[in-house]
ROKEBA-334205 format. One record per residue: residue in three letters; x, y, z of N, C-alpha, C in turn. Coordinates in pm, whole numbers, plus 50000, padded with zeros to 5 digits. Example, Ala and Ser with C-alpha at 12.3 -4.5 7.8 and 13.67 -1.06 7.14 Angstrom:
% residues 2
Ala513194943150780512304955050780513204967050780 Ser512854977550708513674989450714512905000350787 
//
This chain:
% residues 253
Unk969171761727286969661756527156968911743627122 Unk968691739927003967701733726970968531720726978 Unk967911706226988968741696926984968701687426864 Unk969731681626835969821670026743968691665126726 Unk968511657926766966881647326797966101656326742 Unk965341669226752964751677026734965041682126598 Unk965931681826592966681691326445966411676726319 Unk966681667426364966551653226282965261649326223 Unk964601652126369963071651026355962381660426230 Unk962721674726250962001683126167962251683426002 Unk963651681325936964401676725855963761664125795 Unk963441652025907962561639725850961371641025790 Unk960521654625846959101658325788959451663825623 Unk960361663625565960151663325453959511652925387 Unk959851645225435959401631725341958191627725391 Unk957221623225299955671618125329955951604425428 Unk957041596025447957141582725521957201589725643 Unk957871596325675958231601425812956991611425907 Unk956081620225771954941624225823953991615125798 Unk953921608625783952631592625846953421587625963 Unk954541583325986954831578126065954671590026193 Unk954841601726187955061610626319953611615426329 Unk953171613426210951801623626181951931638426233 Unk952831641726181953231656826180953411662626071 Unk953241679026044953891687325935954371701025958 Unk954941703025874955981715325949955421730825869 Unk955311737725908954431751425871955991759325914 Unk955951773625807957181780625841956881791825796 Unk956621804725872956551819725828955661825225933 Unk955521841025953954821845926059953511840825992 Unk952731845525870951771847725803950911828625807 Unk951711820725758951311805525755951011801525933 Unk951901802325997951801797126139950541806226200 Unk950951816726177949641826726245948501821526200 Unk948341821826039947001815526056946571802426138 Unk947311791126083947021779426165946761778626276 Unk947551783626379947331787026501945821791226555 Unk945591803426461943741803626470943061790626521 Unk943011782726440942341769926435942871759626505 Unk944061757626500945291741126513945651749226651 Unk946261739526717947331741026833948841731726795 Unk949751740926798950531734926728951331724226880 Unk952341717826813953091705026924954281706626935 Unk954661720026858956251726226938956701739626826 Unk956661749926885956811762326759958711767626808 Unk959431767726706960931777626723960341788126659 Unk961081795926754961311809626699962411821826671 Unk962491831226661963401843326639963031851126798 Unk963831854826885962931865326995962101876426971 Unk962251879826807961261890926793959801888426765 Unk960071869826702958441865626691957821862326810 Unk959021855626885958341849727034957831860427139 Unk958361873427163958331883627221956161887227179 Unk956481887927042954951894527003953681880726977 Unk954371867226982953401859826993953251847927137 Unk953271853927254954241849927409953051834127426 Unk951711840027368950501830727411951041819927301 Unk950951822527184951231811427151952571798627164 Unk953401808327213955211803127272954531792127397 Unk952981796127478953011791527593952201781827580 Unk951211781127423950631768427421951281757027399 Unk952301752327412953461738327343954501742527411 Unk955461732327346956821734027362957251738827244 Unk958181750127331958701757427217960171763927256 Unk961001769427187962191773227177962371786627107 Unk963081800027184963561808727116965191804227053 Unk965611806426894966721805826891967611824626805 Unk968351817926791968701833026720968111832726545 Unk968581840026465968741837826344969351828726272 Unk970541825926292971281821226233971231802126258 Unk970591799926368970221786926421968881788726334 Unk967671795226308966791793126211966931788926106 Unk968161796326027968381791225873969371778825937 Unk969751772926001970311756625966968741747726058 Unk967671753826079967071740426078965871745025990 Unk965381755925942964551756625840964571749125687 Unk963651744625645963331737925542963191749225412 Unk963171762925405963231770025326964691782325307 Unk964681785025220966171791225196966331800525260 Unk965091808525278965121819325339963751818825408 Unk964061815225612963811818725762963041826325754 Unk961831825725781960861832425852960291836825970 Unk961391837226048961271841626233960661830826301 Unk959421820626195959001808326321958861797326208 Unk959221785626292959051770426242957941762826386 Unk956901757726297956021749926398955851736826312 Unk955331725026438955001714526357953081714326401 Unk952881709126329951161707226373950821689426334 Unk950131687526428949141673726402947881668526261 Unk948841666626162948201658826053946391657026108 Unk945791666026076944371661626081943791655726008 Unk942381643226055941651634526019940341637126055 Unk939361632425949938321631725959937701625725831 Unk936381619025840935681611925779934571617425706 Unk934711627525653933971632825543933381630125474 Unk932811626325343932141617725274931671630525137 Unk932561628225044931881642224903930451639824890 Unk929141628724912928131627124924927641638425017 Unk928201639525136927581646425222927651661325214 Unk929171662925141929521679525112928111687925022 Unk929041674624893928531681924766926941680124732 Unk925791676724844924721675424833924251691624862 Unk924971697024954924471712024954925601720824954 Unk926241720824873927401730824894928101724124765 Unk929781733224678930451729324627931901725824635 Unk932451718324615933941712424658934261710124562 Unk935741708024585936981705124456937141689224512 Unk937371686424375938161671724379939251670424289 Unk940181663224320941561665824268941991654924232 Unk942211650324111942201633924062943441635523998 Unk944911630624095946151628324017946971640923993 Unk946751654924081947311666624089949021660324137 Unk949881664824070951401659524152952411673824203 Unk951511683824117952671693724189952911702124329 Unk952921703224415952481707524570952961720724561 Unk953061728724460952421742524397951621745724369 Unk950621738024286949481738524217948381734024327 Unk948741726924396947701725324534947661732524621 Unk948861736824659948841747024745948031756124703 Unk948171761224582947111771024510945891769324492 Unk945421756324448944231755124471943601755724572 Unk944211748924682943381753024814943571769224836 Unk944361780124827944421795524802943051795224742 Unk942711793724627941621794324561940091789624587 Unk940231774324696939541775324740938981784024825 Unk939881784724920939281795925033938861812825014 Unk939531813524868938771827324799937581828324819 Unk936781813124730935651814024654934861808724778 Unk935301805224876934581797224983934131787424981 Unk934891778924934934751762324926935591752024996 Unk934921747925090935741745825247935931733325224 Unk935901723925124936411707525093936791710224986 Unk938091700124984938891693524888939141679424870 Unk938651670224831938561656924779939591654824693 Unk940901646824763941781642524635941781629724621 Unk942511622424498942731602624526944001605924599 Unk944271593324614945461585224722946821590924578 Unk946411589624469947981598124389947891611624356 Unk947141619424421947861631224416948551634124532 Unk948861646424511950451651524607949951653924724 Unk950801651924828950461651824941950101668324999 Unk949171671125055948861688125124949811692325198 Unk950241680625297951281682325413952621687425326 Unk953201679625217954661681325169954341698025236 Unk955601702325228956431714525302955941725525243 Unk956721724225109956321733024965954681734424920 Unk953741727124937952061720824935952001735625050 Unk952611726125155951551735725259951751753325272 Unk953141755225233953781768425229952971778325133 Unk952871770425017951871775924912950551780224925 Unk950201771525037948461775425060948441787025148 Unk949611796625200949471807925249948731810225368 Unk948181800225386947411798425558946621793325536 Unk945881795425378944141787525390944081776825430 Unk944931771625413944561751525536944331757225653 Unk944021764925669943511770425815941971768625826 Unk941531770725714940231769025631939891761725557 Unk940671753725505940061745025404940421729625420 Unk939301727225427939691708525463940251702925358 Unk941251690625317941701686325261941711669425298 Unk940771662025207940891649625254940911639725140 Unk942221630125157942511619525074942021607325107 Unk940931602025010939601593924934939831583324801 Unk939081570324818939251565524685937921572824616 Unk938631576524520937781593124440936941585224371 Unk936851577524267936101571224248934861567324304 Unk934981558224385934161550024469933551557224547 Unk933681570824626933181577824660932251590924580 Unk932691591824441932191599724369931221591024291 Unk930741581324315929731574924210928321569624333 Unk928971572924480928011574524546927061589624567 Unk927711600524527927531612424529926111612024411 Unk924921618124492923801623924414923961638124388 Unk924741642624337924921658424344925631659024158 Unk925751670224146926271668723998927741670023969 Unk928221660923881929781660023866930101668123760 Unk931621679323769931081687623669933311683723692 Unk933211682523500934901680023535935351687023383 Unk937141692023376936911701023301937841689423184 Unk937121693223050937991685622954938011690922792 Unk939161694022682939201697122622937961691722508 Unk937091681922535936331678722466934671682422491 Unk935011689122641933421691522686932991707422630 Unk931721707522677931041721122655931331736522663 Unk931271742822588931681756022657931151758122752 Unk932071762822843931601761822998930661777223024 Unk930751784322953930541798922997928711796422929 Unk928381787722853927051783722808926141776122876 Unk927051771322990926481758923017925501765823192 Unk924661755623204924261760923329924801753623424 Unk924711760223584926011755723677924881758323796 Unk925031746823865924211747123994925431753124071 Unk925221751524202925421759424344926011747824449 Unk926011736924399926551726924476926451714424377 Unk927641708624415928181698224370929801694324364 Unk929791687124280931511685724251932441688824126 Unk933391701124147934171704324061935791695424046 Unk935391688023937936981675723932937861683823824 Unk939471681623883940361688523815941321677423798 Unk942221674923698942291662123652944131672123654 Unk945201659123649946481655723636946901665923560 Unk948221676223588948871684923499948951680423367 Unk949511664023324949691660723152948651653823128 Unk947891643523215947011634323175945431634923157 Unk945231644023268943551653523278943061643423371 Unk941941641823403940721631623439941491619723386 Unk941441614223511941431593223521940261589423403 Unk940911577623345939631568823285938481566523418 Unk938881563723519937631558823611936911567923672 Unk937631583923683936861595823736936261601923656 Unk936491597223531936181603223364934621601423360 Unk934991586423401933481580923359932111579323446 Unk932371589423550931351592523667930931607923617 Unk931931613523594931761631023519930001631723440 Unk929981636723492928511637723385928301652023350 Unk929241664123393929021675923310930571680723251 Unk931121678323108932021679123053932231695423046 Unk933361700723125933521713623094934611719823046 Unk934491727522926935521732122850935821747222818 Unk937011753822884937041768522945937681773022736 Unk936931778922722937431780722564938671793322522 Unk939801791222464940381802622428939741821422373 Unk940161829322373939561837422298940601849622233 Unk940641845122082938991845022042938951828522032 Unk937601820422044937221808022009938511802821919 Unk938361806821788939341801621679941231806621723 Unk941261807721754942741818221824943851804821873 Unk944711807521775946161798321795946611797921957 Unk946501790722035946871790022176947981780722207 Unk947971781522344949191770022378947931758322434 Unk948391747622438947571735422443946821734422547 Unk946791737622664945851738422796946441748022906 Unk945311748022974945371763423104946401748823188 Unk947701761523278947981754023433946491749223513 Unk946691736523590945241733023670945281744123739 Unk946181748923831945421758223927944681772723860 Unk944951777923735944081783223717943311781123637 Unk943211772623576941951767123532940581766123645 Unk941371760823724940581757623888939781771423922 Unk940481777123883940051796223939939441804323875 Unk939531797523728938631801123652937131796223647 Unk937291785823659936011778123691935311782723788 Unk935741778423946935481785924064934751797724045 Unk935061805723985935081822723956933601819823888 Unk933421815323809932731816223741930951808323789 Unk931431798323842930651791723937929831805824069 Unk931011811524113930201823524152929651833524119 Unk930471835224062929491850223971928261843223919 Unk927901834623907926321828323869925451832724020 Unk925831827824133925321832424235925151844024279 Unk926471852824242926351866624325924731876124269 Unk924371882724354923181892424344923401902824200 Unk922261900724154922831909424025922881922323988 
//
């Protein structure tokens, strides 16, 4: 049976104070943990006996606990239990979008707040195969619960690292390509193979200060062109649209 202390602990990882302070985050479902696991070693997995039974190696890398069902849904963070709860170690590393986006392409995420829409974007990254994500210090955290649940495992794959976006993007020799109701039709425009794709705030778009490093204004157009719309795409698919499109320039013709 799982204990207080333990049960307190996992409950505390909701909140971003408590995962800096533990530097932990909590992953929950066969499909999310399985992936991670690939890559991460987790630092204590619960389970259901039917998950622990079929995943014994991973029960034996950590500390871990079989409980029943019904002990799952009072310490799970989602309404509805997914046979396993793991926590994993908040990873770090020193990346630099200079170094990415000189041969390859990455997302940067300037002021994203919903940890739906990130979660998705990183989904999206790992579609298109774009293994960095560059956000500022105010967008939403990857770790939140809901963030990470959303990304469906690709944080298994996709790095995610919080940067002063700015200051790091005006060191970048690579091309800044960001999307805005005032820039170019994007489907006209030509699109290298590496660089940086910036996706700007659900109401606000692009920062004045990430605005003004942008040097390729891109604008995904309604259709038809002239055609009564609703005022802008959700970021995450806007993100996917772009993405998408960024490849199909590459693929073999």
């Amino acid at each position: 049976m799982i204990s207080k202390k333990r049960l307190k602990q996992i409950h505390s990882l909701e909140k971003k104070k408590y995962r800096n302070e533990e530097q932990l985050f909590v992953a929950e479902g066969h499909k999310l943990v399985g992936e991670l696991c690939a890559t991460m070693r987790p630092q204590y997995v619960v389970a259901t006996e039917e998950w622990a039974c079929s995943h014994a190696d991973v029960m034996a890398r950590c500390e871990s606990e079989v409980v029943t069902p019904d002990e799952l849904t009072r310490i799970s963070l989602l309404r509805t239990p997914q046979q396993v709860l793991a926590l994993f170690a908040i990873p770090h590393d020193n990346t630099n979008i200079a170094d990415v986006a000189s041969t390859q392409l990455c997302i940067a995420l300037d002021g994203v707040q919903d940890p739906g829409n990130i979660g998705t974007i990183v989904r999206v990254a790992d579609w298109f195969g774009i293994r960095h994500i560059f956000c500022s210090h105010d967008t939403v955290d990857i770790y939140n619960p809901k963030a990470t649940q959303a990304t469906m495992g690709a944080l298994a794959r996709v790095k995610v690292h919080y940067i002063d976006l700015p200051e790091q993007l005006a060191q970048a020799e690579a091309p800044v390509y960001g999307t805005h109701l005032d820039g170019e039709n994007f489907y006209a425009k030509s699109l290298t193979q590496h660089g940086v794709i910036v996706m700007g705030n659900e109401g606000k778009g692009i920062s004045p200060g990430v605005e003004a490093l942008v040097g390729e204004k891109l604008y995904i157009p309604p259709y038809p062109a002239d055609a009564s719309t609703v005022e802008s795409l959700n970021v995450a698919i806007a993100t996917a649209i772009v993405c998408g499109e960024f490849r199909r320039r590459s693929s073999p013709k």
